[in-house]
C-alpha positions in Angstrom: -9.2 26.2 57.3 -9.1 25.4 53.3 -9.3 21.6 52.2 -6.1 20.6 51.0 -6.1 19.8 47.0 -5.6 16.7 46.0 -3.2 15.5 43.2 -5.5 16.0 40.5 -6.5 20.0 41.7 -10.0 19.1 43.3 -10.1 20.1 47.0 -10.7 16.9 49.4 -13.4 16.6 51.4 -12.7 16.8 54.7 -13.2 12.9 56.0 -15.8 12.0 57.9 -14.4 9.6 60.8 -17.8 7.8 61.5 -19.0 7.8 58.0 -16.1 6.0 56.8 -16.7 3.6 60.0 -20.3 2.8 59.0 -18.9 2.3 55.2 -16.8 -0.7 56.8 -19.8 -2.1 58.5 -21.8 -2.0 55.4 -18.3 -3.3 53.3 -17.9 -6.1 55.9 -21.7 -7.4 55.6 -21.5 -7.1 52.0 -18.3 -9.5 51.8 -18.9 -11.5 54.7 -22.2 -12.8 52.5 -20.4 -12.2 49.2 -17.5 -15.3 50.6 -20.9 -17.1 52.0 -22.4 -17.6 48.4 -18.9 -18.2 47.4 -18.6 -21.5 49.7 -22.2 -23.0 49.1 -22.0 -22.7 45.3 -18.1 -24.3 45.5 -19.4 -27.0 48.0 -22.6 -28.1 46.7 -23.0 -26.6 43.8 -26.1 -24.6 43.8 -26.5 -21.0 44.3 -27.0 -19.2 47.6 -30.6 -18.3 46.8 -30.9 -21.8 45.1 -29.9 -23.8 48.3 -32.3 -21.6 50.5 -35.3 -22.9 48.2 -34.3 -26.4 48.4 -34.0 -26.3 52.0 -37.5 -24.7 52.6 -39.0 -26.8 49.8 -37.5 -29.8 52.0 -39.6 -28.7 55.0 -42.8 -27.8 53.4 -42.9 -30.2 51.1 -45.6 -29.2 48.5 -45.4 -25.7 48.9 -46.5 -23.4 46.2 -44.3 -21.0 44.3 -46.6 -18.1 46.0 -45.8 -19.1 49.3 -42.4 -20.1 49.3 -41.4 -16.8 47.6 -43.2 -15.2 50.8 -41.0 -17.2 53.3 -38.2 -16.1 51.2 -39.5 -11.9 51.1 -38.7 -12.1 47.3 -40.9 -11.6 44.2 -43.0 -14.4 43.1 -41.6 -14.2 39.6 -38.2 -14.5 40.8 -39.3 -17.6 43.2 -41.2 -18.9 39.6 -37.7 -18.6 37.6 -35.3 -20.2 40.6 -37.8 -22.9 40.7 -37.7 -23.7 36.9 -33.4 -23.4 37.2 -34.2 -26.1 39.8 -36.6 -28.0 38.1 -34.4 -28.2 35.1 -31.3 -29.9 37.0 -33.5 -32.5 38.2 -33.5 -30.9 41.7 -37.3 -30.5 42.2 -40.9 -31.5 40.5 -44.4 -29.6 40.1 -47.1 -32.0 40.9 -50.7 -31.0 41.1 -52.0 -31.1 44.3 -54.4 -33.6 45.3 -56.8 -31.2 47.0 -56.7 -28.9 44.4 -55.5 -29.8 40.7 -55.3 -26.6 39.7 -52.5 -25.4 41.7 -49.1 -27.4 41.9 -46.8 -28.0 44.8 -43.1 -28.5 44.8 -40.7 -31.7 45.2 -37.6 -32.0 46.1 -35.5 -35.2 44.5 -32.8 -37.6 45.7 -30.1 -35.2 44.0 -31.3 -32.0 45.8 -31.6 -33.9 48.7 -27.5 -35.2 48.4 -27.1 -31.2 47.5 -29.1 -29.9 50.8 -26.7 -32.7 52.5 -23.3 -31.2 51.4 -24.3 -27.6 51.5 -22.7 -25.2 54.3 -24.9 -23.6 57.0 -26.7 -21.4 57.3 -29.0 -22.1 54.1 -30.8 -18.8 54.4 -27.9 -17.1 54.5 -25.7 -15.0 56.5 -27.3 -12.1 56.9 -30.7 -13.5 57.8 -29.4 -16.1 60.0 -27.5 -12.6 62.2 -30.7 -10.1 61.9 -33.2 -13.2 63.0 -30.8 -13.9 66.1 -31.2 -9.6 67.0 -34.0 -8.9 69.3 -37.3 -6.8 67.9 -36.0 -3.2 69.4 -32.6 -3.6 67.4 -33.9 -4.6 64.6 -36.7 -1.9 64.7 -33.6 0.6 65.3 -32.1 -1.0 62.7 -35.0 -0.8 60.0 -35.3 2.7 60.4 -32.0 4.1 60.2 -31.6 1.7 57.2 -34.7 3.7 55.7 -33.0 6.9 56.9 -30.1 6.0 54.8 -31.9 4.8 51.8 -33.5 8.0 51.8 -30.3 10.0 51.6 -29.4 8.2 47.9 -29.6 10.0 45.3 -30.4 7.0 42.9 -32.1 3.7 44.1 -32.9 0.5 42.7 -35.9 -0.4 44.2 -36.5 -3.6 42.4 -33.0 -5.1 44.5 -35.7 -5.1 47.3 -37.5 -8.3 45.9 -34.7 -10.3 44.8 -32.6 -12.7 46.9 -29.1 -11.2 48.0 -27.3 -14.0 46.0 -28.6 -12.9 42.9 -27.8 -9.3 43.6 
């Protein structure tokens, strides 16, 4: 059987039921954290990625920039520059640390604490929040038909891999 052609003279290619299925999933993730973002920037003002910083600086207070950008599994350059967004709107301070000058620890103030206070759960995130409520074997499953998939693109942007989905 020939593929019908299309409108413009290119055959069609025959449709892949449980491609197209998958395509959703992946379409309804995508949106589902797209409207998240959407809601904690409208409600509190702060970016998704922002509000996820505050809210980890708030329970480690004096974390370093190296270490919070690990609990977050994003660059630490990217951590360095959402810090100094924050630091510039009065959200959070740099102060040395008393047991060691030479590296600083981070502060939250009154206003990000009023932000954290007004901002919609989760603060990580949709996406997080779901994968960290699967067990181990699904998300094992999960990471290597993922990989499976990434492998199959023809181009890649390997540098998304370090950045926080809100920024994407």
């Amino acid at each position: 059987m020939n593929p019908t052609p299309s409108v413009s003279g290119v055959a069609d290619a025959p449709t892949d039921t449980l491609a197209f299925a998958v395509l959703k999933q992946f379409r309804l993730i995508y949106g589902s954290v797209k409207q998240h973002f959407r809601e904690v920037e409208n409600s509190c003002g702060v970016s998704g990625s922002q509000l996820w910083l505050l809210h980890e600086i708030a329970h480690t207070p004096g974390v370093g920039v190296s270490a919070l950008a690990e609990r977050l599994s994003i660059h630490q350059s990217t951590c360095s520059q959402l810090v100094d967004k924050l630091e510039t709107r009065g959200l959070v301070s740099k102060q040395r640390r008393p047991d060691d000058q030479r590296r600083v620890g981070l502060q939250l103030s009154d206003k990000a604490t009023a932000v954290l206070a007004a901002a919609p759960g989760p603060v990580e995130g949709v996406l997080p929040q779901a994968l960290r409520g699967l067990p181990d074997e699904t998300l094992s499953q999960l990471n290597a038909s993922l990989a499976q998939v990434i492998a199959q693109l023809v181009t890649r942007d390997e540098r998304s891999a370090d950045k926080p989905l809100a920024d994407l």
